[in-house]
KOLMI-512380 format. One record per atom (N, C-alpha, C, O): x, y, z negated; residue in one letter; atom name. Coordinates in steps of 0.001 Angstrom, whole numbers, plus 500000, padded with zeros to 6 digits. Example, Ala and Ser with C-alpha at 12.3 -4.5 7.8 and 13.67 -1.06 7.14 Angstrom:
2
xx yy zz rest atom
513190 494310 492200 A N
512300 495500 492200 A CA
513200 496700 492200 A C
514236 496681 491535 A O
512850 497750 492920 S N
513670 498940 492860 S CA
512900 500030 492130 S C
513409 501138 491961 S O
***
This chain:
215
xx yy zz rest atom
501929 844932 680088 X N
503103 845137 680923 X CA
503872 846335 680388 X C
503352 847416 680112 X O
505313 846001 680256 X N
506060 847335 679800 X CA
506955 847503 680874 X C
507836 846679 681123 X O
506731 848744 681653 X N
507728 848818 683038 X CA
508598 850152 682424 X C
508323 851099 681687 X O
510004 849600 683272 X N
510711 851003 683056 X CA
511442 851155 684339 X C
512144 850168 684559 X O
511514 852169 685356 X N
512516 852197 686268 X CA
513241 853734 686479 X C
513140 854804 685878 X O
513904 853334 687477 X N
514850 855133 687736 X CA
515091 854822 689015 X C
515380 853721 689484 X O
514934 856037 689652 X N
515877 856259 691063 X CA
516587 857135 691462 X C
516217 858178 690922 X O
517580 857343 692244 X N
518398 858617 692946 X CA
518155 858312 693651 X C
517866 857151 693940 X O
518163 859972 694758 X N
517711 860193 695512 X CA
518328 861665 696564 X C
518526 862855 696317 X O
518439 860973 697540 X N
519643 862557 698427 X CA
519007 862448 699487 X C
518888 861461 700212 X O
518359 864028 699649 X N
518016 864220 701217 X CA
518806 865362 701687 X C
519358 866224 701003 X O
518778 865256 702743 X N
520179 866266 703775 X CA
518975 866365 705037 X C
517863 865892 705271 X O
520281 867596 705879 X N
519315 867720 707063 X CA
518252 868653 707303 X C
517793 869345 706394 X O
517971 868688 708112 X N
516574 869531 708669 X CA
515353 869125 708510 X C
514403 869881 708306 X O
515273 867527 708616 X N
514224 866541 709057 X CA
513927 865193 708155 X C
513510 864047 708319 X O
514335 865929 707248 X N
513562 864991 705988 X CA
514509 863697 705826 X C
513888 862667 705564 X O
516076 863560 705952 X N
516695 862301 706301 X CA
517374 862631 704733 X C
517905 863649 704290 X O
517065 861115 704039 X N
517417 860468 702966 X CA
517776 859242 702745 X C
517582 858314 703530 X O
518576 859123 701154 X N
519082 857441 701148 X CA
518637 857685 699762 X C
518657 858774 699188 X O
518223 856529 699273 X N
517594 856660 697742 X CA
517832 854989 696906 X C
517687 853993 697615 X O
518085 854861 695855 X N
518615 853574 695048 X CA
518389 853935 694013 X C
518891 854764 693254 X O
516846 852665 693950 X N
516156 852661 692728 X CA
516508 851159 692089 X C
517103 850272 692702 X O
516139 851094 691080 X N
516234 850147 689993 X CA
515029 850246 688645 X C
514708 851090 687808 X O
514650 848965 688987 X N
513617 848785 687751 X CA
513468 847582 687152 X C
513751 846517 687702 X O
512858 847736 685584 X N
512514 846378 684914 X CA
511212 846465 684126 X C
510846 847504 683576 X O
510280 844890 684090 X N
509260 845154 683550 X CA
509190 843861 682894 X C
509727 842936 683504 X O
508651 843605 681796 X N
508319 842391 680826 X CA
506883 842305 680631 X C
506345 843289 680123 X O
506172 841314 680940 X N
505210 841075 681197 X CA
504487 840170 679795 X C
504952 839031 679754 X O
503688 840394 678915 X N
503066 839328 677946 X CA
502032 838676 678230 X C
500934 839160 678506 X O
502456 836997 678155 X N
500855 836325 678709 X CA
500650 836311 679885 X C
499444 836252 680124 X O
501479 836349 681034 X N
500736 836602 682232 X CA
500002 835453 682455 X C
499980 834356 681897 X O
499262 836050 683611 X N
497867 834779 683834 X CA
498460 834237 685426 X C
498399 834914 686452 X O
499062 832777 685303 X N
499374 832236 686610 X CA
498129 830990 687237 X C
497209 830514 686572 X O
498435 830711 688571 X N
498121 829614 689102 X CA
498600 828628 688733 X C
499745 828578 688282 X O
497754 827540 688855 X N
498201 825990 688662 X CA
497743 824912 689664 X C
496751 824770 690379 X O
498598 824378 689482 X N
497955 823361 691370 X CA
497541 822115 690185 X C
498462 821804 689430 X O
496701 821665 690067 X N
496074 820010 689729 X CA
495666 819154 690249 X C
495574 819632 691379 X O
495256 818005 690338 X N
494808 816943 690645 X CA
493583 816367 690402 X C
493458 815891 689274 X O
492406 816257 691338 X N
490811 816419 690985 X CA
491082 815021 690609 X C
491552 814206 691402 X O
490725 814714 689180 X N
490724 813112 688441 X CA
489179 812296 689214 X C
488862 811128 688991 X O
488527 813107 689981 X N
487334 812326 691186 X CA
487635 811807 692138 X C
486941 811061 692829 X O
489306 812313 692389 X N
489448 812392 693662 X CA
490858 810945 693625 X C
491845 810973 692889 X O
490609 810125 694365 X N
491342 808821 694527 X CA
492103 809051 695343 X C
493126 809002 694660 X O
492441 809283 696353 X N
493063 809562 697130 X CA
494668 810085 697060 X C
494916 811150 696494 X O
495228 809665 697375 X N
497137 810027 697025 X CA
497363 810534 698574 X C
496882 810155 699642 X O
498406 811664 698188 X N
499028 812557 699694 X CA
497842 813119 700412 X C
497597 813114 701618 X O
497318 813494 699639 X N
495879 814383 700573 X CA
496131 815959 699720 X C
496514 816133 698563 X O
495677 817201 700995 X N
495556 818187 699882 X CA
493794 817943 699133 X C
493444 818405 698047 X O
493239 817411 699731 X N
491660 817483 699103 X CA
491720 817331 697781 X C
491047 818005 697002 X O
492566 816396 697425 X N
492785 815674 696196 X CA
493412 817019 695247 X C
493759 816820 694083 X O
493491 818122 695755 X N
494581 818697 694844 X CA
493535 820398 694583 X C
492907 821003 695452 X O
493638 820645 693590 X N
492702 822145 693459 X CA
493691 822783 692509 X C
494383 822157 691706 X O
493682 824642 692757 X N
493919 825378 692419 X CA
493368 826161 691176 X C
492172 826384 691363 X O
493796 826649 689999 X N
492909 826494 689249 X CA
493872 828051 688255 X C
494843 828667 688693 X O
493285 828245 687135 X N
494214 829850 686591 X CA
494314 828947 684675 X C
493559 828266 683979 X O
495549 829450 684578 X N
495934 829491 683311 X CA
496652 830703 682574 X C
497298 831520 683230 X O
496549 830780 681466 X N
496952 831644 680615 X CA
498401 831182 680137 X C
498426 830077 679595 X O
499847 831994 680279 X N
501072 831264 680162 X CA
501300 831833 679058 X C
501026 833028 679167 X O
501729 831528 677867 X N
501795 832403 676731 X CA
503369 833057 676656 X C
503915 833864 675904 X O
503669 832510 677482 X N
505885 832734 677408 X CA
505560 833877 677999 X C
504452 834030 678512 X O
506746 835072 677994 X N
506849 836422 678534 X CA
507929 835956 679907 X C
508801 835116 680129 X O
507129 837265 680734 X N
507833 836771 681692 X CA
508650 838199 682118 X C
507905 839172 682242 X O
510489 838501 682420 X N
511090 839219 682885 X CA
511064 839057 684023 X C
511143 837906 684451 X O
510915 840421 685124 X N
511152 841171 686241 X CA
511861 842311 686270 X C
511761 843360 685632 X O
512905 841782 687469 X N
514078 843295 687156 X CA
514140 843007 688489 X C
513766 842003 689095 X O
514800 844282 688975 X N
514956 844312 690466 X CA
515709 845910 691316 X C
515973 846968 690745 X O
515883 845602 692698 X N
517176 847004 692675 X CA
516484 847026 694306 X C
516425 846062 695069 X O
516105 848109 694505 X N
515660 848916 696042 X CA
516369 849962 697104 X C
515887 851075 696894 X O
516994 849989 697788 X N
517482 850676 698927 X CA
516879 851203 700050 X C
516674 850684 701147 X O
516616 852328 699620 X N
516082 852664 701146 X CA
516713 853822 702150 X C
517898 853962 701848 X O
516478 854373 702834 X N
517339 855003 704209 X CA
516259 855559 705339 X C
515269 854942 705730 X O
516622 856662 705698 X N
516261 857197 706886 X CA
517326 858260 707572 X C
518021 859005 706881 X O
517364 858241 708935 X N
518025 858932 709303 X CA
517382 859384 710716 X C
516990 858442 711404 X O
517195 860812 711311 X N
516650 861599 712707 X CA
517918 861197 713121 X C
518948 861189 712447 X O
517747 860831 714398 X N
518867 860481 715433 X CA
519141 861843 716624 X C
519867 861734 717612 X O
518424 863010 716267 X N
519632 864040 716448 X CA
521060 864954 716429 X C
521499 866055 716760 X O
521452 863687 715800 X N
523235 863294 716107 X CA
523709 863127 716896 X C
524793 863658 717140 X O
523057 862226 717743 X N
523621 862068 719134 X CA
523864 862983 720237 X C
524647 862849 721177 X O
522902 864129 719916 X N
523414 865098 720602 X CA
522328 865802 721817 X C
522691 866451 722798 X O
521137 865515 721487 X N
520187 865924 722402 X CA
519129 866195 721192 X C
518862 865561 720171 X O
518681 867316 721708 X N
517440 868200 720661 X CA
516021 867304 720641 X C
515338 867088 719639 X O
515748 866831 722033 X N
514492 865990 722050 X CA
514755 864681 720784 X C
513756 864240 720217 X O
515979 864200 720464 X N
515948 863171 719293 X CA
515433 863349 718096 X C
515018 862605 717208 X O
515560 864655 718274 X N
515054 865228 716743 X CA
513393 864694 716212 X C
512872 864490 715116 X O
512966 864615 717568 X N
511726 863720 716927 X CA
511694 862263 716551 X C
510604 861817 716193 X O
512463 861670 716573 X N
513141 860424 716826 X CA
513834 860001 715081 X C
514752 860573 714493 X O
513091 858955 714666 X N
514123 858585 713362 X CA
514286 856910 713213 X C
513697 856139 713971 X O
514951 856575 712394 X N
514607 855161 712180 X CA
515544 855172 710586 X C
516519 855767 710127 X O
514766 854345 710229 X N
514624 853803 708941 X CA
514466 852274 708282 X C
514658 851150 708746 X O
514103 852680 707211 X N
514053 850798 706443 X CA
514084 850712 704844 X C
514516 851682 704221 X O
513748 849858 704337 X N
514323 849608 703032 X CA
514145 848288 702461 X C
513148 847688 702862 X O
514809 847758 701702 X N
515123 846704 700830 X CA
514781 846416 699537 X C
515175 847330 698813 X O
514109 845378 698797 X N
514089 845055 697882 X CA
514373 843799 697130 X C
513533 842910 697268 X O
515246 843591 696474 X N
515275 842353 695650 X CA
514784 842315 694355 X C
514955 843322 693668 X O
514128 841225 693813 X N
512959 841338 693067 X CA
513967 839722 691851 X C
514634 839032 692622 X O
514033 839426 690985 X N
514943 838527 689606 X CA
513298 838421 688950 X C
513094 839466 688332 X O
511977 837426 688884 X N
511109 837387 688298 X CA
511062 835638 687731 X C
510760 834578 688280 X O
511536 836027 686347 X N
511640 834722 685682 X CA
510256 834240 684387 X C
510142 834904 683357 X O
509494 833247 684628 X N
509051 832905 682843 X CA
509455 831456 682678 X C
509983 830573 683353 X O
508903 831646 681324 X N
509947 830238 680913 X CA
508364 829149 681549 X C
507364 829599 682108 X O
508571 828120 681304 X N
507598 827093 681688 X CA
507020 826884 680015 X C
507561 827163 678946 X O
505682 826267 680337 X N
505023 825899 678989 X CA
505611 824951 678442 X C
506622 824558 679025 X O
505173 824179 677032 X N
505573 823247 677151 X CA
505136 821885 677269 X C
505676 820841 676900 X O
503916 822132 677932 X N
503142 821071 678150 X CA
503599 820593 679681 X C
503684 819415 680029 X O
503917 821933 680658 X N
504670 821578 681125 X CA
506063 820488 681426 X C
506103 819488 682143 X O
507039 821056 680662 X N
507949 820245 680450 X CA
507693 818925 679871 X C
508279 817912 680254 X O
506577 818952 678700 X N
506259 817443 678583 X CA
505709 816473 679184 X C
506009 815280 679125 X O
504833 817020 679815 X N
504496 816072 681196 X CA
505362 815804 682622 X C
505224 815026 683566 X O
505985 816490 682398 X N
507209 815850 684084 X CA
508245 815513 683112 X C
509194 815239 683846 X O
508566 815394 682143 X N
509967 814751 682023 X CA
509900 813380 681729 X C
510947 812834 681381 X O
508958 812779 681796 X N
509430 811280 681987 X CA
509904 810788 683666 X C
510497 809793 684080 X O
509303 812051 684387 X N
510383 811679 685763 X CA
511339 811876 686010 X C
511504 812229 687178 X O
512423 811799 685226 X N
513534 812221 684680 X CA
514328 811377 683633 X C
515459 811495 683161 X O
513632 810762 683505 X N
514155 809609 682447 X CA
514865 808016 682842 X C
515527 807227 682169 X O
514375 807997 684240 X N
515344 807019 684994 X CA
516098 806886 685823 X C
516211 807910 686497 X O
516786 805983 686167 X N
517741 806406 687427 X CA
516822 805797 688825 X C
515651 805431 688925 X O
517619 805858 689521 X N
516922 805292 691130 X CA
517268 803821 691606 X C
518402 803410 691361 X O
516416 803036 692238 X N
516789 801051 692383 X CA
518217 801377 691969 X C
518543 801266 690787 X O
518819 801656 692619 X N
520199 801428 692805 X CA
521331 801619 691756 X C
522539 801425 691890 X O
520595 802070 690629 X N
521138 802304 689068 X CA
521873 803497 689371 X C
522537 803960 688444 X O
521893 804052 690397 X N
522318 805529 690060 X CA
522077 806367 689527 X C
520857 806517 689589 X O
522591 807211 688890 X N
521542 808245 687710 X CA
520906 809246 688444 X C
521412 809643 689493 X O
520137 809582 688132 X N
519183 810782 688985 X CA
520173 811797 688880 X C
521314 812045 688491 X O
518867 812387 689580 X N
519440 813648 690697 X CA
519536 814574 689889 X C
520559 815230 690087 X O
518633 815095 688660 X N
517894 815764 688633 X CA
517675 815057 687095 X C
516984 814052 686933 X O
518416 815790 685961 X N
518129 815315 684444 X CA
517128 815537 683553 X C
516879 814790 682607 X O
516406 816772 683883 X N
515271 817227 683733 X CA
514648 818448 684419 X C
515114 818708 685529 X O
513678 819238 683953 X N
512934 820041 684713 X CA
513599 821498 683982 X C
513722 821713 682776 X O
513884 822184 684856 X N
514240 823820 684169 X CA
513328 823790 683336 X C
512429 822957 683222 X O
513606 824989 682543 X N
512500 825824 681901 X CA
512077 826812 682074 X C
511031 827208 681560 X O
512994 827637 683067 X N
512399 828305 683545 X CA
512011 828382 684982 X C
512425 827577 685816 X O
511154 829434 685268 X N
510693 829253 687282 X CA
510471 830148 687579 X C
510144 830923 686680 X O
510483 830592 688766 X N
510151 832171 689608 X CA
508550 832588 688777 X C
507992 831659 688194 X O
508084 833553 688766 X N
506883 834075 687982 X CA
505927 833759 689117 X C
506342 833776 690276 X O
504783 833499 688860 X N
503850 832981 690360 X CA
503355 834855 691054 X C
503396 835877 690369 X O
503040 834789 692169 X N
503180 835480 693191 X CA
504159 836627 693348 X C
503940 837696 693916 X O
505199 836257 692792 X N
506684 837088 692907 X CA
507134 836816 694278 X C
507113 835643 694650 X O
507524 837697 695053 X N
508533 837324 696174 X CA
509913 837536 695679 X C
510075 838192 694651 X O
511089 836956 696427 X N
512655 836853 696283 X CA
512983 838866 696482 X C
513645 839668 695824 X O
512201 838970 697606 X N
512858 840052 698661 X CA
511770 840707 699792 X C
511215 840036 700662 X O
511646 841705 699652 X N
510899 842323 700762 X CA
511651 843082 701700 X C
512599 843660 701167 X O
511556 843241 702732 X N
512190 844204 703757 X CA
511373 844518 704867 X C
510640 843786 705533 X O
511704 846160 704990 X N
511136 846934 706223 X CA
511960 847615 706634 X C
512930 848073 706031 X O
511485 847824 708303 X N
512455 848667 708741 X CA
511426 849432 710076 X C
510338 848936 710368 X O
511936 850598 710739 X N
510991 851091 711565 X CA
511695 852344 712414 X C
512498 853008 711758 X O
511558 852598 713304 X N
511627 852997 714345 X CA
510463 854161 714794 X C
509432 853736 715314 X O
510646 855784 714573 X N
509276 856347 714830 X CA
509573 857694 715518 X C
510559 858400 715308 X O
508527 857943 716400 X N
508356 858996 717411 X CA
507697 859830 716752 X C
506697 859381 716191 X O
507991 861234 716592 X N
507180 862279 716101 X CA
506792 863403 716455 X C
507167 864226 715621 X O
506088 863979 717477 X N
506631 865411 718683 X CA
505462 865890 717929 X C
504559 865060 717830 X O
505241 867176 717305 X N
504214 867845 716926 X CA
503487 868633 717576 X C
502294 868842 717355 X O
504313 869240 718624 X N
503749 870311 719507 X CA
502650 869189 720370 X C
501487 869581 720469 X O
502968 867950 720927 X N
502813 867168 721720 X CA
501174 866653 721190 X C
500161 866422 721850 X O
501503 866585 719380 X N
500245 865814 718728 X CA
500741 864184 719379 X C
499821 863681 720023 X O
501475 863679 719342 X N
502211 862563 719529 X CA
502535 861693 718169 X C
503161 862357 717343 X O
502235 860328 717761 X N
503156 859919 716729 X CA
503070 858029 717459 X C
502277 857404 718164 X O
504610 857691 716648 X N
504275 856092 717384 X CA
504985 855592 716579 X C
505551 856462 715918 X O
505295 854425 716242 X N
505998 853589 715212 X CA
506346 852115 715736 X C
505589 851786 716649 X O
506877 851571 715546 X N
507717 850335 715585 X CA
508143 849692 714072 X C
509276 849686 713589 X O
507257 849307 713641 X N
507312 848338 712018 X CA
508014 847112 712185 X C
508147 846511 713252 X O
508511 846732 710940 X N
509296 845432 711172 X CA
508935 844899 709208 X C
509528 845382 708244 X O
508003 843995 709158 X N
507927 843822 707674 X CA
508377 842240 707430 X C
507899 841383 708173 X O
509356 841848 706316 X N
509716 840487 706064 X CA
509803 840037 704499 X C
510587 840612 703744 X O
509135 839198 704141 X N
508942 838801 703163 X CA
509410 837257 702838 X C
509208 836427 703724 X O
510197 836716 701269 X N
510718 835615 701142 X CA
509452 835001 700772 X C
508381 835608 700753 X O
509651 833494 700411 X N
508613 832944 699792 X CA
507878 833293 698693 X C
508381 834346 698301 X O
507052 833024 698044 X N
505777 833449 697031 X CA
505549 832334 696384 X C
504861 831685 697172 X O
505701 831701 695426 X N
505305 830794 694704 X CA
503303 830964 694272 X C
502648 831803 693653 X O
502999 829824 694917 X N
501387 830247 695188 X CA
500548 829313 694119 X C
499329 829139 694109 X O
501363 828854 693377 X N
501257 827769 692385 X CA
501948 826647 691607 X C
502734 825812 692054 X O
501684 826733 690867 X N
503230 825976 689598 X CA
502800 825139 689429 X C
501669 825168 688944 X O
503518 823702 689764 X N
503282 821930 689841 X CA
502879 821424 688015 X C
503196 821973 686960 X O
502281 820494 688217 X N
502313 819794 687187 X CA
502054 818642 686933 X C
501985 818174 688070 X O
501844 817781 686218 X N
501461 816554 686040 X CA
500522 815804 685150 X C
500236 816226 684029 X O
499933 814443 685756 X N
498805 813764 685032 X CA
499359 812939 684384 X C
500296 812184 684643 X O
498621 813125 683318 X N
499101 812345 682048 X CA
498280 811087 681593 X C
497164 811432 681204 X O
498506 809638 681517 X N
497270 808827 681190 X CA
496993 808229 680073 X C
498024 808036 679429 X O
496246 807928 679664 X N
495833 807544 678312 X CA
496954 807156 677351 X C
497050 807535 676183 X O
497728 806406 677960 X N
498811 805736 676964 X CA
499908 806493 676674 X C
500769 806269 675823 X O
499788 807715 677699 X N
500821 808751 677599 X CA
501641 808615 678279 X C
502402 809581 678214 X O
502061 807624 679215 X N
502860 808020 680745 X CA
502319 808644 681828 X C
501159 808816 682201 X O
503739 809054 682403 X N
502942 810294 683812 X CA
502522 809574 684804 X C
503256 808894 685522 X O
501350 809675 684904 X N
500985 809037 686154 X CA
500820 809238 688010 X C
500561 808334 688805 X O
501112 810991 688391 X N
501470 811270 688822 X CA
502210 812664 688632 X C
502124 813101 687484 X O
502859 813381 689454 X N
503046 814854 690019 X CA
502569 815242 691398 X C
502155 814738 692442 X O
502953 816850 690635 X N
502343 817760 691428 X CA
503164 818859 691852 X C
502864 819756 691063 X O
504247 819417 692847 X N
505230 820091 692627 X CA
504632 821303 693349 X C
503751 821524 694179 X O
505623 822042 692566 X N
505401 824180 692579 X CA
504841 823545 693866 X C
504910 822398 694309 X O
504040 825113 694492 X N
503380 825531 696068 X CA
503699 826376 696128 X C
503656 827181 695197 X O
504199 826614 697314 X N
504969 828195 697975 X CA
503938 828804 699286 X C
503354 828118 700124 X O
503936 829919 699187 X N
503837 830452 700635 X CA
504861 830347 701226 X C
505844 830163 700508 X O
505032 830393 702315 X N
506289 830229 703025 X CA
506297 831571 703474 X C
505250 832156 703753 X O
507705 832230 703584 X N
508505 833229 703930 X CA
507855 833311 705280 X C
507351 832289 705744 X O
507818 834609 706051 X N
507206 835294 707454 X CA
507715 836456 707711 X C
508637 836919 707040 X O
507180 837066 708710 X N
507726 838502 709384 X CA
507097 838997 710254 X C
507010 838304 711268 X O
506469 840214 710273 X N
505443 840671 711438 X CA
506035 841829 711572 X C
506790 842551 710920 X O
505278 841820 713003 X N
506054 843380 713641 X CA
504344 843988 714013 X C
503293 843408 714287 X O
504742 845468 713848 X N
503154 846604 714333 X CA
504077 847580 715085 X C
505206 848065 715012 X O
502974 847598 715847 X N
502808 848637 716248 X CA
501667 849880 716533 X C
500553 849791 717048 X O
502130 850649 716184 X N
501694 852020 715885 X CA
501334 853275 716657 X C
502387 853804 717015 X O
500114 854077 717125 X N
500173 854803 718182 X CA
499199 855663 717412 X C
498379 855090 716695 X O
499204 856948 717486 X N
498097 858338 717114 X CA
498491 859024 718102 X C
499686 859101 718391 X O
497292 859791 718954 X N
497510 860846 719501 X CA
496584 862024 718829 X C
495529 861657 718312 X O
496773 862806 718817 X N
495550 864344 718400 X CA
495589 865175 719332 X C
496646 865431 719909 X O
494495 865716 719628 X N
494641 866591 720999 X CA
493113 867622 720561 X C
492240 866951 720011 X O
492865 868715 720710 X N
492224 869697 721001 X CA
491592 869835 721971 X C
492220 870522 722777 X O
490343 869435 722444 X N
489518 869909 723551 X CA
489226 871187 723703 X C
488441 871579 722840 X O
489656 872238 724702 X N
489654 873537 724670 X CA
487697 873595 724330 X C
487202 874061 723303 X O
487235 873240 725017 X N
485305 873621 725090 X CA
485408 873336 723728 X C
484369 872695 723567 X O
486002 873378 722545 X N
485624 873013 720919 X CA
486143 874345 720337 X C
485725 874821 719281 X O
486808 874738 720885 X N
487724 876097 720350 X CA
486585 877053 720199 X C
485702 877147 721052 X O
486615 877730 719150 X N
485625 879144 718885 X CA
486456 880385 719215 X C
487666 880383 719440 X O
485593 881509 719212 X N
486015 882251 720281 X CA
486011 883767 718914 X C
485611 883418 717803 X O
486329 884907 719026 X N
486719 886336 718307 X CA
485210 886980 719296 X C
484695 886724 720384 X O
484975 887843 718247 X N
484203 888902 718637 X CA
485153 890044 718735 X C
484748 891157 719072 X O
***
């Protein structure tokens, strides 16, 4: 892996409030992806049983570039001193993670591509990219949060907000049969995109009977 990135970065304020915009890129050699296949034991069509997960070695390089935003701001602006414990925040990432496809790849799905549909219309779809999202790349991550901080109090609390795009959890492919037509496919597997929320609570407190005492 060869990574290179940079960020700026401005904090203002009393209370630690910043905005920062980073940017980075990394080229990857060989990465090692998932592959979804088809157990040749397994008879069965439209079942996942029929289908296993399995690791390959991709020899194509794969580019990742990507640009981050993040932000905080104490909401003692508004005009009351108690806010000052009070901030909310977040940040953003978009993530560009491309490799090219093998080419065993491409040689095995492009005969689904080679005809039109009953109706002599030409397909949809002339052949297969060459290239595809890098496997467990997300599009985009985002957080954002909401947090209580009173020190004197020994108080802290948070309000998380985390969202993530899809994940490519495995790259499709196809069976090939003796005579050399495809006999079936197998298309990419995604995680599907989600969003969870936490919440967050610490208290610290001092039991006076623990306190040591001066001679």
């Amino acid at each position: 892996v060869e990574s290179y990135d940079a960020r700026f970065e401005y904090t203002f304020g009393d209370y630690g409030d910043l905005f920062a915009f980073s940017g980075f890129y990394k080229s990857i050699d060989d990465p090692i992806e998932a592959l979804l296949v088809r157990d040749p034991l397994n008879a069965e069509s439209g079942v996942s049983s029929a289908l296993y997960r399995t690791y390959f070695n991709n020899p194509n390089t794969a580019d990742l570039w990507g640009i981050e935003m993040e932000a905080r701001k104490t909401l003692n602006f508004l005009g009351s001193d108690f806010l000052e414990n009070l901030s909310i925040g977040g940040n953003f990432t978009y993530i560009d993670a491309q490799v090219d496809r093998t080419e065993v790849e491409i040689e095995r799905a492009q005969r689904f591509f080679s005809t039109g549909t009953l109706d002599t219309e030409p397909p949809l779809f002339s052949s297969l990219s060459r290239s595809r999202r890098l496997f467990g790349q997300p599009e985009w991550i985002a957080n954002g949060d909401i947090s209580f901080d009173h020190p004197d109090w020994g108080t802290q609390m948070t309000v998380a907000v985390f969202a993530i795009s899809d994940v490519l959890d495995a790259a499709g492919t196809a069976q090939v049969g003796r005579n050399g037509t495809t006999l079936n496919a197998t298309l990419d597997r995604y995680f599907s995109s989600f969003y969870q929320v936490d919440v967050i609570f610490n208290q610290t407190w001092e039991p006076s009977f623990l306190k040591g005492t001066v001679a």
